[in-house]
C-alpha positions in Angstrom: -5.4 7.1 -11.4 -3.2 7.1 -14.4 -5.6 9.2 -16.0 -5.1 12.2 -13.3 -1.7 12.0 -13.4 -1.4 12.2 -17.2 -4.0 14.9 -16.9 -1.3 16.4 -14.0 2.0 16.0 -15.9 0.6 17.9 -19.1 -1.1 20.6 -16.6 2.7 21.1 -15.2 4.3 20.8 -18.8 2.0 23.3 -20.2 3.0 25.7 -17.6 6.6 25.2 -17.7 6.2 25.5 -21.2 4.5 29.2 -21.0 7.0 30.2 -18.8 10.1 29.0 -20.8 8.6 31.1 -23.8 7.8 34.1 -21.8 11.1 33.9 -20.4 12.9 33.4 -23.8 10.6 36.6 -25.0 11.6 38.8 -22.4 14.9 38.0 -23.2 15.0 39.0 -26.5 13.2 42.4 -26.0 15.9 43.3 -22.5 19.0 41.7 -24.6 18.1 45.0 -27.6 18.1 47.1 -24.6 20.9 46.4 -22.9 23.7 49.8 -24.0 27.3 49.2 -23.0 29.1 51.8 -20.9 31.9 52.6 -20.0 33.5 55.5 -17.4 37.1 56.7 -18.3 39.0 60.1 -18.2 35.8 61.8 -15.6 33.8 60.8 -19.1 30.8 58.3 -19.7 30.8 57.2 -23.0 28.2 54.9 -24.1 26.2 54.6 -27.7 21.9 54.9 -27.4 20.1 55.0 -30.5 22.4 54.1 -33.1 24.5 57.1 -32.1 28.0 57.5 -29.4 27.8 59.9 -26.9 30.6 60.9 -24.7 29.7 62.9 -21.6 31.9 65.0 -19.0 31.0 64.0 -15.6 27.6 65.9 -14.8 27.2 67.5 -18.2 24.3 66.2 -20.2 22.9 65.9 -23.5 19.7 66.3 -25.3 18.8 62.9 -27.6 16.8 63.8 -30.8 14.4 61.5 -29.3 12.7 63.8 -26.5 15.4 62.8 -24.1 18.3 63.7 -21.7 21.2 61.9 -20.7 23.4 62.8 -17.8 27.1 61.7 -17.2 27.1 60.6 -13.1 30.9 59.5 -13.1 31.0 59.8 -9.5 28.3 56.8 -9.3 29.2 55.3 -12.2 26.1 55.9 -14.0 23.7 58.0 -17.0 20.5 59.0 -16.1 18.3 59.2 -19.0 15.4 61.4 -18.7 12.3 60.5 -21.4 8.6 61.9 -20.5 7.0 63.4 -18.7 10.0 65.2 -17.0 10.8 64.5 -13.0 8.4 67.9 -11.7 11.8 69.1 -9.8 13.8 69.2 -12.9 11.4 70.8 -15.2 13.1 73.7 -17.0 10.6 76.0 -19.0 13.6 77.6 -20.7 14.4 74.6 -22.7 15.3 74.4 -25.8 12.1 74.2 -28.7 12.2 70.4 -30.2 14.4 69.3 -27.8 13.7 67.9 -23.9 12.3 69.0 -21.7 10.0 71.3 -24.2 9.0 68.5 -26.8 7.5 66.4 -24.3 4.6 68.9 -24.4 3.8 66.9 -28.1 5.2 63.5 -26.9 5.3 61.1 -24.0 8.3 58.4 -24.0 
């Protein structure tokens, strides 16, 4: 009997264990994601990628990264946009290098 429970107890540690470090890692990879912004002046002004952006409300701007951000003051909110790009906002006149035209080389 004491053998099962032992055997038990370090079944239920081990797990607790896995968990606990799967926690702890996921923590570490969302806590470099997590981007501070604030909304001031109809502006949302926020920093990704080592470099600040300030956005009027519903004007957007194109990262060097293959992306798009877009100021939602109203909602309190940017939408960023990696690829492949949303089918109804697809927009062939794009810009060369920048979204949505380099995501024909790259997928985010």
């Amino acid at each position: 009997m004491n053998v099962i429970l032992a055997t038990m107890n370090f079944k239920f540690m081990s797990i607790g264990l896995f968990w606990l470090t799967a926690y702890g890692a996921f923590m570490e990879i969302a806590g470099g994601n997590d981007h501070a912004v604030t909304f001031e002046d109809n502006k949302c002004k926020f920093e990704f990628g080592g470099i600040e952006q300030e956005l009027s409300n519903n004007k957007e701007s194109l990262g060097s990264s293959c992306e798009r951000y877009l100021c939602d003051f109203e909602r309190k909110r940017v939408i960023v946009h990696g690829c492949p790009p949303p089918e109804d906002e697809y927009d062939d006149d794009g810009i060369p290098g920048y979204w949505p035209k380099c995501c024909k080389t790259k997928r985010s």
